[in-house]
TIMARLO-378023 format. One line per 10 residues: number of its first residue (from 1); for each residue x, y, z of N, C-alpha, C. Coordinates in steps of 0.1 Angstrom, whole numbers. Last residue first. Layout:
BEGIN
NUM = X:Y:Z:X:Y:Z:X:Y:Z; ...
END
This chain:
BEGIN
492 = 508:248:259:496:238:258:492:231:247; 523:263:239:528:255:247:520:248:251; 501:283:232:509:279:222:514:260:228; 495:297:255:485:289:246:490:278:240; 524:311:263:519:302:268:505:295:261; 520:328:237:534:317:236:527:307:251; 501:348:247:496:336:238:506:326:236; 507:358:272:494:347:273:495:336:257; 524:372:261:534:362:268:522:353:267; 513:390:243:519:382:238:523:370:250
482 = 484:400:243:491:398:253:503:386:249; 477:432:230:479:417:227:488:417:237; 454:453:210:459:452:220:462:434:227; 446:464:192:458:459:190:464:451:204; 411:473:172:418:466:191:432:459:182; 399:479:156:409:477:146:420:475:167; 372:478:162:375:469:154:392:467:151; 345:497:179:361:495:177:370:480:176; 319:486:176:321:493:164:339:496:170; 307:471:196:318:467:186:323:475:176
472 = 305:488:215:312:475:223:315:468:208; 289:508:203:300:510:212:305:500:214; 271:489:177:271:494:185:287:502:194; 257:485:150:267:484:154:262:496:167; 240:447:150:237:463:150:250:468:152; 252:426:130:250:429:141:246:445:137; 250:403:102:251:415:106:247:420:116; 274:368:107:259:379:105:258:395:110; 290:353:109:289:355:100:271:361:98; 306:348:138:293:343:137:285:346:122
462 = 332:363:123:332:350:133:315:346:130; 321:385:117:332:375:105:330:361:109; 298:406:115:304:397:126:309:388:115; 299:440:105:297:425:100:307:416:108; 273:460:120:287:452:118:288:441:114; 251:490:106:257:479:109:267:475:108; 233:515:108:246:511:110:249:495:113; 203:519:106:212:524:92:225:517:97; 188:486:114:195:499:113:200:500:104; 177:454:114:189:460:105:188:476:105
452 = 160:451:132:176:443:131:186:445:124; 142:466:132:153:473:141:162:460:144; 131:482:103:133:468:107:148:468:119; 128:510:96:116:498:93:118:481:103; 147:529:92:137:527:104:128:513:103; 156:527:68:165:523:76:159:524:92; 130:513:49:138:523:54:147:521:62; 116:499:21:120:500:37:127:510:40; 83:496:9:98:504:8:104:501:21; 64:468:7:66:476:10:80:487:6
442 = 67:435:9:62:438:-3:61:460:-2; 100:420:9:92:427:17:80:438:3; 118:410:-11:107:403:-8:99:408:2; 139:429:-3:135:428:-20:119:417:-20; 147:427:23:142:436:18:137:443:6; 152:398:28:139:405:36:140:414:29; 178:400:9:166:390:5:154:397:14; 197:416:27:191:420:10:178:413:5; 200:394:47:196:412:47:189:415:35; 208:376:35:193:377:44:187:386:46
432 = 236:381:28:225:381:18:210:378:23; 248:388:53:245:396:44:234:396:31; 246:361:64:240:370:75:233:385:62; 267:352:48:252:349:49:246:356:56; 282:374:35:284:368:47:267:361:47; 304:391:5:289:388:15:290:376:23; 323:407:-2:325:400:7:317:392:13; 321:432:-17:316:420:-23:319:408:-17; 343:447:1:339:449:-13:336:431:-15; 339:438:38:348:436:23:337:443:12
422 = 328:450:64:326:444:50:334:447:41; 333:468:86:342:460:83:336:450:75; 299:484:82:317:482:91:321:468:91; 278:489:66:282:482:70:297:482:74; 250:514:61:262:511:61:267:499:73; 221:518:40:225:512:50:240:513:53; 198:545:29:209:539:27:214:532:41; 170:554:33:166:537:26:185:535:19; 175:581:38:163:568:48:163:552:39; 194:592:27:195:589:36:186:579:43
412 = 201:598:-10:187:590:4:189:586:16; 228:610:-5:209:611:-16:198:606:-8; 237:620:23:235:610:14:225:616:4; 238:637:45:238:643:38:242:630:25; 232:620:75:224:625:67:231:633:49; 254:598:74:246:595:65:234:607:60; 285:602:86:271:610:84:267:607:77; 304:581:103:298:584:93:287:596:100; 320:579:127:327:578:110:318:581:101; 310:576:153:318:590:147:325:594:137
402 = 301:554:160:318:557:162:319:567:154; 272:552:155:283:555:170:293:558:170; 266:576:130:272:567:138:276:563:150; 241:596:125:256:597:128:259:585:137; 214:602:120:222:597:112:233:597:113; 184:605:138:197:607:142:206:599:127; 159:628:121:160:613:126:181:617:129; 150:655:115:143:650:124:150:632:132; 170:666:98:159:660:97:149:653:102; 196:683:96:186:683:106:171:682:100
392 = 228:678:79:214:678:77:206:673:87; 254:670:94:247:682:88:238:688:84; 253:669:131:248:661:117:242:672:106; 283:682:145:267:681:146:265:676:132; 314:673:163:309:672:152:288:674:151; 325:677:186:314:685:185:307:688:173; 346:657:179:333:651:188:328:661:193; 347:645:145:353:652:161:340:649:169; 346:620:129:345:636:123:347:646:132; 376:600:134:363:602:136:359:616:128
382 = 397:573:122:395:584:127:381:587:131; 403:555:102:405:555:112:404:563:122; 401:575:74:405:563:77:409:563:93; 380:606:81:394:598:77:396:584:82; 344:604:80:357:609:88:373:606:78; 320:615:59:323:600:63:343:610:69; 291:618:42:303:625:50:307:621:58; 276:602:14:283:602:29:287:610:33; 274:600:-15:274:617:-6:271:614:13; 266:573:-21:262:589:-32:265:597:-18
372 = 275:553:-11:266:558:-5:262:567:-8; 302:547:-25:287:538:-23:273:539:-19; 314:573:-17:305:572:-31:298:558:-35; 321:569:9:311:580:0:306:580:-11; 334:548:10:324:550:10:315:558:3; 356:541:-24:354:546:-16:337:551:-10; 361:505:-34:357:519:-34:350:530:-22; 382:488:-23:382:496:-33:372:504:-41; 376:485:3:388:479:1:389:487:-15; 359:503:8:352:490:13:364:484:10
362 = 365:532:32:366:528:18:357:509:23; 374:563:38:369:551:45:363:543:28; 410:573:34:393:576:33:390:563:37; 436:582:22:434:582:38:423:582:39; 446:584:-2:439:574:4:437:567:16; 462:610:-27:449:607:-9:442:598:-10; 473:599:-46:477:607:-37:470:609:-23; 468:560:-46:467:574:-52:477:584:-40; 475:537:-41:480:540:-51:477:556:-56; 457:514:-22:471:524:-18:476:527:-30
352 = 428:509:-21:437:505:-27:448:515:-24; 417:516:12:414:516:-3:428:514:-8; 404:505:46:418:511:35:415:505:17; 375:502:57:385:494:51:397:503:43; 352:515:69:365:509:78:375:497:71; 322:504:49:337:510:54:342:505:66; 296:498:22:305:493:34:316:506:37; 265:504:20:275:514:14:285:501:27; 235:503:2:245:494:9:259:498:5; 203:510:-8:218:511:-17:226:510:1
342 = 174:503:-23:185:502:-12:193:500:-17; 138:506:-32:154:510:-35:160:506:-22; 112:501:-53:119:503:-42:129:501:-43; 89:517:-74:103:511:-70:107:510:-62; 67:535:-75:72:522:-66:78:513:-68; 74:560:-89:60:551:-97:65:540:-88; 93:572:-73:78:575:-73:67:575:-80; 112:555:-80:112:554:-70:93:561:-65; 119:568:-109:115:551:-102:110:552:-93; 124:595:-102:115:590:-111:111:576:-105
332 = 147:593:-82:135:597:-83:120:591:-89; 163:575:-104:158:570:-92:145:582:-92; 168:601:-124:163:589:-126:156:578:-115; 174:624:-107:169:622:-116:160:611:-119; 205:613:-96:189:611:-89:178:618:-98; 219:606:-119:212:596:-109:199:604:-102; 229:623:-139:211:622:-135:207:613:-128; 255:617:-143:247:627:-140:233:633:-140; 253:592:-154:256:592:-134:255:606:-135; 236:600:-179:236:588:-168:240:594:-156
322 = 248:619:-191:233:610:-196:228:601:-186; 273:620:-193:267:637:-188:247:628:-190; 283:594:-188:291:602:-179:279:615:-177; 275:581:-211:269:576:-197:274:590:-186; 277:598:-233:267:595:-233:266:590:-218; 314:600:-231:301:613:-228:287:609:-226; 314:571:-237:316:574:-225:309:588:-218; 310:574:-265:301:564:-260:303:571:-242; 321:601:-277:308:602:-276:299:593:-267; 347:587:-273:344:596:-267:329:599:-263
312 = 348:565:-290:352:567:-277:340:573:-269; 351:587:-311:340:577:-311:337:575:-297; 377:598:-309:363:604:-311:353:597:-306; 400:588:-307:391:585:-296:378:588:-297; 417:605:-324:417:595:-325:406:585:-312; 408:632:-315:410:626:-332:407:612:-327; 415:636:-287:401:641:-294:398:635:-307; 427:611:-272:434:618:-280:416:622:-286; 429:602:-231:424:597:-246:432:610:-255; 445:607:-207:443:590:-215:438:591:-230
302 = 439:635:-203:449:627:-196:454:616:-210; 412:641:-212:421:651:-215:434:642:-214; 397:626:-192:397:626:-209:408:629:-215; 405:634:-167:410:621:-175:411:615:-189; 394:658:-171:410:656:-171:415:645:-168; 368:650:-170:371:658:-180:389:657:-183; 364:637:-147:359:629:-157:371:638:-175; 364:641:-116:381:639:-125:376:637:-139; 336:641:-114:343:652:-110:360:653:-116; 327:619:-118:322:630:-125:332:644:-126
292 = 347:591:-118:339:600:-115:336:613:-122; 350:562:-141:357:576:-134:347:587:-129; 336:542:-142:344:543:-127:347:553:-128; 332:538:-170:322:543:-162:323:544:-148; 356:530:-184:353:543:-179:340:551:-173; 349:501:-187:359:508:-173:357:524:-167; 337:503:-212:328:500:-199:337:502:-184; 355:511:-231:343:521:-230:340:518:-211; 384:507:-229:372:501:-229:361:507:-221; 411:523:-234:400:521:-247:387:515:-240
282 = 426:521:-212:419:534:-214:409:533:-228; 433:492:-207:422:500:-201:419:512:-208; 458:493:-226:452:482:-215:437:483:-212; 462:519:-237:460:505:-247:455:492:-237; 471:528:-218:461:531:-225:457:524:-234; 496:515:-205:481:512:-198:470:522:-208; 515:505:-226:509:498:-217:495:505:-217; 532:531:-231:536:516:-236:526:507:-235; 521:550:-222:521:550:-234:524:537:-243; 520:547:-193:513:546:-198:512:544:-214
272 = 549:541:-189:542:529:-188:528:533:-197; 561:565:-197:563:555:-204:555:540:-200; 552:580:-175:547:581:-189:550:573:-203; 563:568:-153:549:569:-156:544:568:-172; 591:564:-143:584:553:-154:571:556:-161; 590:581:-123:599:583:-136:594:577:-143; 568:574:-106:573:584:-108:580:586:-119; 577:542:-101:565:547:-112:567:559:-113; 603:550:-86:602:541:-98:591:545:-110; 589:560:-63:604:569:-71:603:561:-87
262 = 573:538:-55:570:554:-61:578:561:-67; 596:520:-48:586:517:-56:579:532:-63; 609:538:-27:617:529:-42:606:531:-55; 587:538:-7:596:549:-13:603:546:-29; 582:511:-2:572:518:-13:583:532:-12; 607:505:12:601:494:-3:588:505:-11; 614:518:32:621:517:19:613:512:11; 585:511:44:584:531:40:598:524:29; 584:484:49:579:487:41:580:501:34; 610:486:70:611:479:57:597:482:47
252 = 590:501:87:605:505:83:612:498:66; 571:487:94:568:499:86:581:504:81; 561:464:105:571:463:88:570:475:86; 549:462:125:568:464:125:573:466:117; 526:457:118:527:471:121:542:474:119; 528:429:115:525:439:105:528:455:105; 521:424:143:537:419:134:533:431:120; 496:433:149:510:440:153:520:435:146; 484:414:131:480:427:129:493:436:138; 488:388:139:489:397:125:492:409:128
242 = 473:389:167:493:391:168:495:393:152; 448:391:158:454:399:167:468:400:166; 450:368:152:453:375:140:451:389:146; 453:352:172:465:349:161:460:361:147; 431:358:189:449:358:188:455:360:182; 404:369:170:414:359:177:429:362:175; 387:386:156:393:389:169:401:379:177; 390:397:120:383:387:131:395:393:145; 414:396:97:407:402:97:396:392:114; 431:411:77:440:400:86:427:406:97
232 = 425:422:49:424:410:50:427:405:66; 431:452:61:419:445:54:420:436:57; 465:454:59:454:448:77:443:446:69; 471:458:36:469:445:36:464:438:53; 461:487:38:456:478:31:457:465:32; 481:496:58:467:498:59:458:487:49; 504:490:40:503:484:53:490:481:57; 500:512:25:502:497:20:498:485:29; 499:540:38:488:533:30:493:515:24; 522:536:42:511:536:55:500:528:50
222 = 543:540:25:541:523:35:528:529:40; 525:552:-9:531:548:5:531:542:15; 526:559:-42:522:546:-31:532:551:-21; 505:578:-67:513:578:-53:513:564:-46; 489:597:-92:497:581:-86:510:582:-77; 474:607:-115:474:609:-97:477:597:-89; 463:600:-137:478:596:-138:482:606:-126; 439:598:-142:448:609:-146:460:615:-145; 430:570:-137:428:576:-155:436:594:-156; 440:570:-113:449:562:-126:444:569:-137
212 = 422:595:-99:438:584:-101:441:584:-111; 393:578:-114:398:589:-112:416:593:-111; 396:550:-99:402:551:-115:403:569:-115; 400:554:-68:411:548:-75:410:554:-92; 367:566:-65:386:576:-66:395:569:-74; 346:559:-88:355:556:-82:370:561:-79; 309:563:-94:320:567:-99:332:558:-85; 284:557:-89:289:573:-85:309:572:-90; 278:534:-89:272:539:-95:275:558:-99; 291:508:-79:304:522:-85:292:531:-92
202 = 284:495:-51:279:498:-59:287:509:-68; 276:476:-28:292:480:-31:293:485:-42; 245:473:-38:252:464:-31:268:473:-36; 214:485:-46:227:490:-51:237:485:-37; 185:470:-53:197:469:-41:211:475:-51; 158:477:-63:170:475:-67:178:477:-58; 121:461:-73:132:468:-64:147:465:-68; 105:457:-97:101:457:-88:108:464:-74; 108:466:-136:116:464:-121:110:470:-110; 95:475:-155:100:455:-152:108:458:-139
192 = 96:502:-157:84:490:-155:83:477:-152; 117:519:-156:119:508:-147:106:501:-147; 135:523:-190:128:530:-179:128:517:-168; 158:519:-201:149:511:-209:132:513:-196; 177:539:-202:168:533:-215:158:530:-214; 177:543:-168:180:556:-181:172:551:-194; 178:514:-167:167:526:-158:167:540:-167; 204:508:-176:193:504:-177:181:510:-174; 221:526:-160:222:526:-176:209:522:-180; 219:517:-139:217:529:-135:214:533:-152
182 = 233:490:-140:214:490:-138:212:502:-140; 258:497:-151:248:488:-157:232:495:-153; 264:506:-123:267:511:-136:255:513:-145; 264:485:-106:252:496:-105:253:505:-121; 281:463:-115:266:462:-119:257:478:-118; 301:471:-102:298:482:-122:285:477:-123; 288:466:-76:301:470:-80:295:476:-94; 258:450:-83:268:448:-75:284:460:-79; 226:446:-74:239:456:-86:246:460:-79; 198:433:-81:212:431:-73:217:436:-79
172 = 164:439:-87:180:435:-95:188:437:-80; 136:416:-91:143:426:-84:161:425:-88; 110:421:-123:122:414:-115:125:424:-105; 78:418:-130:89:427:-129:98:417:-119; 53:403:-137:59:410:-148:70:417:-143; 61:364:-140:65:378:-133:67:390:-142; 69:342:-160:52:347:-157:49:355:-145; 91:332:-160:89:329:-150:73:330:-148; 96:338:-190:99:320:-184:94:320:-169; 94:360:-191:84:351:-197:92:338:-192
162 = 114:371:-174:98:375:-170:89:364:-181; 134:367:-181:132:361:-169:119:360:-169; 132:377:-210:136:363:-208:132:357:-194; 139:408:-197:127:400:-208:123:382:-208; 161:401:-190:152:404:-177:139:402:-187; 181:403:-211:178:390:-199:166:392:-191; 177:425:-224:172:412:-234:168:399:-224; 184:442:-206:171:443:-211:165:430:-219; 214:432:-210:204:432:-195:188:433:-196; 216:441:-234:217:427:-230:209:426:-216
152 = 217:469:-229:206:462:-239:205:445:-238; 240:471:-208:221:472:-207:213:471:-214; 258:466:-228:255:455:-218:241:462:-209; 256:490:-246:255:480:-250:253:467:-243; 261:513:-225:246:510:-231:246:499:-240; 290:508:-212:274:502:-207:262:498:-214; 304:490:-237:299:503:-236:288:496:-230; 328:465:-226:319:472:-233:316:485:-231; 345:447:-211:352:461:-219:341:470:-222; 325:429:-196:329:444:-189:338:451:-196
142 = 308:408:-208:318:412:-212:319:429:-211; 287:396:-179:290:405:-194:303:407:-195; 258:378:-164:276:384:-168:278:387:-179; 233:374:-140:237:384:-158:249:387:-153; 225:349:-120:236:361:-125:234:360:-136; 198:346:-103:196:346:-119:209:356:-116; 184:335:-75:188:347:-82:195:340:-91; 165:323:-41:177:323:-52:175:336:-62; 147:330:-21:161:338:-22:172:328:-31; 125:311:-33:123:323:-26:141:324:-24
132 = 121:303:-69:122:299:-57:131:312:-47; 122:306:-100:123:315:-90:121:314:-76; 133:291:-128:134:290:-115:133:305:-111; 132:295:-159:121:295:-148:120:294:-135; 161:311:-163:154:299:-165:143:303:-158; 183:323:-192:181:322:-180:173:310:-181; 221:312:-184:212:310:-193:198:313:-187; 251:324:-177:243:318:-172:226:323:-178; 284:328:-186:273:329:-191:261:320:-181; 312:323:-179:299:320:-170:289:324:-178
122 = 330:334:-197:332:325:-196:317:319:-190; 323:361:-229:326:357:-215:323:344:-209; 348:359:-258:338:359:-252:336:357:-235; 370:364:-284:367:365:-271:351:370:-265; 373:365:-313:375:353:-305:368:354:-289; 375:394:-323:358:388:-322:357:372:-316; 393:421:-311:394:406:-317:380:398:-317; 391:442:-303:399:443:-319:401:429:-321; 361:456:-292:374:451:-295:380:446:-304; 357:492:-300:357:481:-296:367:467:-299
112 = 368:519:-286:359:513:-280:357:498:-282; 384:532:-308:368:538:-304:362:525:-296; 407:521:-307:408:537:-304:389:544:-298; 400:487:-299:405:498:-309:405:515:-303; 410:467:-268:399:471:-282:407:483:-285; 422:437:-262:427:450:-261:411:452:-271; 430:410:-257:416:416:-248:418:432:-252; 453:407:-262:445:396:-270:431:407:-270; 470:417:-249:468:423:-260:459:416:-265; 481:405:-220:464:410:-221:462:414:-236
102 = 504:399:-220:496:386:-212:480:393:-219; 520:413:-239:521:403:-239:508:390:-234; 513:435:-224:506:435:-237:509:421:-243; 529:429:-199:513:434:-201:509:429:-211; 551:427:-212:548:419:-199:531:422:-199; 558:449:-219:559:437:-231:551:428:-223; 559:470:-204:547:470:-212:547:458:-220; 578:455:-188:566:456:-180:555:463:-190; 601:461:-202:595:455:-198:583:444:-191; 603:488:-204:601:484:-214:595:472:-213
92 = 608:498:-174:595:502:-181:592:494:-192; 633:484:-175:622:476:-167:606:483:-172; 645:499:-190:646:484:-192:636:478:-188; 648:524:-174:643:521:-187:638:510:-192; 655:520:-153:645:521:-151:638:522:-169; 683:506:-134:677:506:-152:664:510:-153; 699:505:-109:683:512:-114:682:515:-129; 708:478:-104:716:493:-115:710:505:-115; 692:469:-87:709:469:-87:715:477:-93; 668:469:-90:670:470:-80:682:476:-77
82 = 667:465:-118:660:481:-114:667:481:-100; 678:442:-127:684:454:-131:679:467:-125; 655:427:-120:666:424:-112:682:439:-113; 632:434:-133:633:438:-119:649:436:-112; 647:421:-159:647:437:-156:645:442:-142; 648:395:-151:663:405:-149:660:419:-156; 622:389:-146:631:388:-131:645:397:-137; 602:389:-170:604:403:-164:615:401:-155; 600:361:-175:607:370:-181:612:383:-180; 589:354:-154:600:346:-153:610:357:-167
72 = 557:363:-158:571:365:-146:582:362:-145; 554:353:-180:559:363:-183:568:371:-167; 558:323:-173:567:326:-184:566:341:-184; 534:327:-152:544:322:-148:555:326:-162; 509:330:-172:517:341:-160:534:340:-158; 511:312:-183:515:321:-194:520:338:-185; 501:291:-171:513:291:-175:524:300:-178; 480:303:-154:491:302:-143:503:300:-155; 458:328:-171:459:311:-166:476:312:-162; 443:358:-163:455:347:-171:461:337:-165
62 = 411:365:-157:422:363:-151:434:353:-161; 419:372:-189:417:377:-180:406:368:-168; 422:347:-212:429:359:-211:430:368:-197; 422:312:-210:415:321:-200:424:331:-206; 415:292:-242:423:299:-229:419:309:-221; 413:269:-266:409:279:-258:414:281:-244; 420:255:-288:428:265:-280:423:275:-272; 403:241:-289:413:225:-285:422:240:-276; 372:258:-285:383:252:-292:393:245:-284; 359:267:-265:348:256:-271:359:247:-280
52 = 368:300:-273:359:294:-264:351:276:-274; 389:318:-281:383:305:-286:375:296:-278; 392:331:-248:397:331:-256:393:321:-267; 375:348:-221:378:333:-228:381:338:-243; 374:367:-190:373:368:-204:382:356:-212; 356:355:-165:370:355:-170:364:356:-185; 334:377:-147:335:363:-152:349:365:-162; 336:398:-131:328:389:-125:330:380:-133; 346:421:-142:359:410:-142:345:394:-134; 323:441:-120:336:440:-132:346:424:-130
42 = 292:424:-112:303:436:-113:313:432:-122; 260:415:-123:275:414:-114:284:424:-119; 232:411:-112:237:423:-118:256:422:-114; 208:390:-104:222:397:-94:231:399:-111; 176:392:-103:188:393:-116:200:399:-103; 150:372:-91:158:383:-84:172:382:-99; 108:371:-93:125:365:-96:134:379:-95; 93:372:-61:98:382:-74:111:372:-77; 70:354:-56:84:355:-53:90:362:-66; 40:349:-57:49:356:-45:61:359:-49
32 = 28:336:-72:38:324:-62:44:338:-54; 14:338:-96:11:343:-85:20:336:-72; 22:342:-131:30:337:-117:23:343:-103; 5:342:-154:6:353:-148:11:341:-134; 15:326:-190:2:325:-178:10:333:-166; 28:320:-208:27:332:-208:13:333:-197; 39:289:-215:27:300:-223:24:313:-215; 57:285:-195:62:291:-205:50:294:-216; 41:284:-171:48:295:-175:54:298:-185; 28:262:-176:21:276:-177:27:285:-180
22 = 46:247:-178:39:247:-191:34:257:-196; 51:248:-151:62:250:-161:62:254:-176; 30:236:-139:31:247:-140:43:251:-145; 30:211:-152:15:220:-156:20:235:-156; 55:196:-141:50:197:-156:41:211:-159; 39:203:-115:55:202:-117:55:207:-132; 22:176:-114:19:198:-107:32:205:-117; 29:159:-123:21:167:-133:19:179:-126; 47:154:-101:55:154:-113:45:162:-122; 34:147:-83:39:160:-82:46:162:-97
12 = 14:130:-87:9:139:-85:18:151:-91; 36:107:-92:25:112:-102:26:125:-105; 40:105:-62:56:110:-76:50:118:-88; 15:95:-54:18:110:-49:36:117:-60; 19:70:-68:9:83:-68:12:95:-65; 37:58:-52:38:64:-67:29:71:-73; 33:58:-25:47:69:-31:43:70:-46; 12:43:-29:3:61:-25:17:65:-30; 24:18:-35:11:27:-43:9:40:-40; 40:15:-11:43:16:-22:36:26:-32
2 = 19:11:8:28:25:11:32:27:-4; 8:-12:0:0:0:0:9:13:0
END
């Protein structure tokens, strides 16, 4: 008897199963509740593939270990000559052969595109009917592009979601250049198909580092080096408690090593760039949607040539004076035909150590403030003072316990969140529970709505969930070590 009812009830489910798959793909209306979710991925999210499918196909970006290994092995006696002779010529020369050698494959032309039709992106993820409650659908792209050309693909995927699932609007995840992307998309293709959008570590606003580099504002020093690699050495145990002071020692050996190191790019600059990095980066349309508004003009001026970039030019003017200068413009708009929105800003992480000021609160590489469109956010490690008042008096408190942030002067203060000590794109389960309650919440939320997630939160590494932050954790970067206790640990 048990037998008979298991195969009935296999029946049963198999024709529920079938019917409603059937439904959906005839275009019958999904009442299941569960908005399908597009996680919107950021830069480099999938390795650029070379002959994809052939006996030669190859990873170009990230570059597979052989072809690394042969071009490190070729550069050791020009590094070896910088150290000893200071050849700085040799080694410039070297390090554009070294590049263009590992990445020329992936290069595109003076306007944008690329100059080889072999290469494609590796993860493609097809879509599907699945929309079961906090899964999600990644859209990856080939990140040289011209946003507006990977938000016509984004428009082609979210069309695709919605008739395979029989949802008329998705919620997006936009992650890092995802925001880029979605912020592109909302510009074209308006927001009717979109239910809510999480701007997660988001370059919607642009990013100091390329600012920087695209205007060749290039500085390394031990502080900032040091600072950067405490990021990773990361939680409150001993042993990475004792990291964190052994680290501190290297300031002496590290101030010669980046002193050298700067003196080096200093002289080398303009032969790296010319050799190398505009031909690396400066042609692909879709990088240049990191440079902020504000360096946008004298990076033009910097990296590209008016003749020879023309084209270029027009694609990158189109997002730069069309786009991130009408975010709020365009949100607006969304937002008051009900869209719902959250945008998730992390800090207390050291930013990439290569510019002239990167003494800022950062998520490891981009800077808060501009996760958060217009934080007023302290110095790395530091506070705003302590008769600091909140510059905008709006009735609600927006100033941190530890004295690092002001969230009132954000675009949105009531629906932005910040997270202390979150990595860029570091999510923690605790983190993606967060984002899931608030794309399946049928309402807007706000940073009042839900008193487990406040505007301030900490990301517990150890129990891997976001705490409120408070006084008793929000000081994170504790040195304080008992070395004799821990050699005795040790010994047990």
């Amino acid at each position: 008897m048990k037998k008979i009812i298991a195969v009935i009830l296999s029946a049963v489910i198999m024709f529920s199963v079938g019917t409603a798959a059937y439904a959906v793909n005839n275009g019958d209306e999904c009442n299941c509740g569960n908005v399908p979710v597009v996680f919107v991925t950021g830069f480099a999210a999938t390795p650029l593939i070379a002959d994809k499918g052939l006996e030669t196909e190859r990873s170009l970006f990230g570059p597979e270990a052989g072809p690394l290994i042969v071009g490190i092995v070729k550069l050791l006696p020009a590094i070896i000559s910088l150290v000893f002779c200071g050849n700085e010529d040799y080694f410039a020369t070297a390090v554009c052969d070294f590049a263009n050698d590992l990445f020329g494959e992936m290069y595109c032309d003076d306007s944008g595109n690329p100059v080889y039709d072999n290469i494609s992106t590796e993860d493609w993820e097809e879509p599907t009917a699945d929309h079961e409650k906090n899964t999600q659908h990644k859209f990856y792209y080939d990140w040289r592009k011209d946003v507006f050309e990977i938000a016509a693909e984004l428009n082609d995927y979210i069309e695709q979601i919605k008739t395979l699932t029989g949802h008329s609007k998705v919620a997006l995840r936009a992650e890092s250049m995802g925001g880029a992307v979605t912020m592109t998309y909302l510009k074209v293709y308006g927001h009717d198909s979109i239910d809510s959008v999480v701007m997660q570590s988001s370059a919607f606003n642009g990013i100091t580092l390329m600012g920087d580099i695209f205007t060749g504002d290039l500085k390394i020093d031990s502080e900032s080096v040091l600072n950067y690699i405490k990021n990773f050495v990361v939680g409150d145990t001993q042993m990475m408690i004792l990291a964190r002071v052994l680290i501190s020692y290297c300031d002496i050996l590290m101030n010669s090593i980046a002193n050298f190191v700067d003196g080096t790019l200093n002289d080398t600059k303009e032969q790296l760039f010319d050799g190398a990095i505009r031909d690396m980066i400066g042609n692909f349309a879709g990088i240049w949607a990191f440079v902020p508004l504000e360096s946008y003009e004298e990076a033009k001026e910097f990296m590209l040539d008016e003749t020879e970039n023309a084209e270029l030019i027009k694609k990158i003017d189109r997002y730069h004076y069309g786009v991130m200068d009408k975010t709020e413009e365009i949100l607006d708009s969304a937002m008051a035909d009900g869209m719902k929105l959250a945008i998730i800003s992390n800090y207390g992480k050291a930013g990439v150590p290569v510019g002239t000021d990167v003494n800022f609160q950062s998520d490891f590489l981009i800077d808060t403030a501009r996760t958060s469109h217009g934080a007023t956010c302290s110095e790395l490690y530091s506070t705003l003072g302590d008769g600091y008042v909140q510059a905008v008096q709006d009735g609600h408190n927006h100033l941190s316990c530890d004295g690092q942030i002001d969230a009132s002067t954000c675009l949105y203060p009531e629906q932005t969140w910040f997270i202390k000590d979150m990595l860029h794109t570091g999510y923690t389960a605790g983190y993606d529970e967060f984002v899931y309650q608030f794309i399946y919440d049928d309402d807007q939320q706000t940073v009042w709505s839900n008193p487990d997630y406040p505007q301030f939160l900490y990301n517990n590494v150890e129990s891997e969930t976001l705490d409120a932050l408070t006084t008793e954790n929000c000081d994170t970067r504790s040195e304080d070590f008992d070395l004799i206790e821990f050699i005795g640990s040790l010994v047990k």
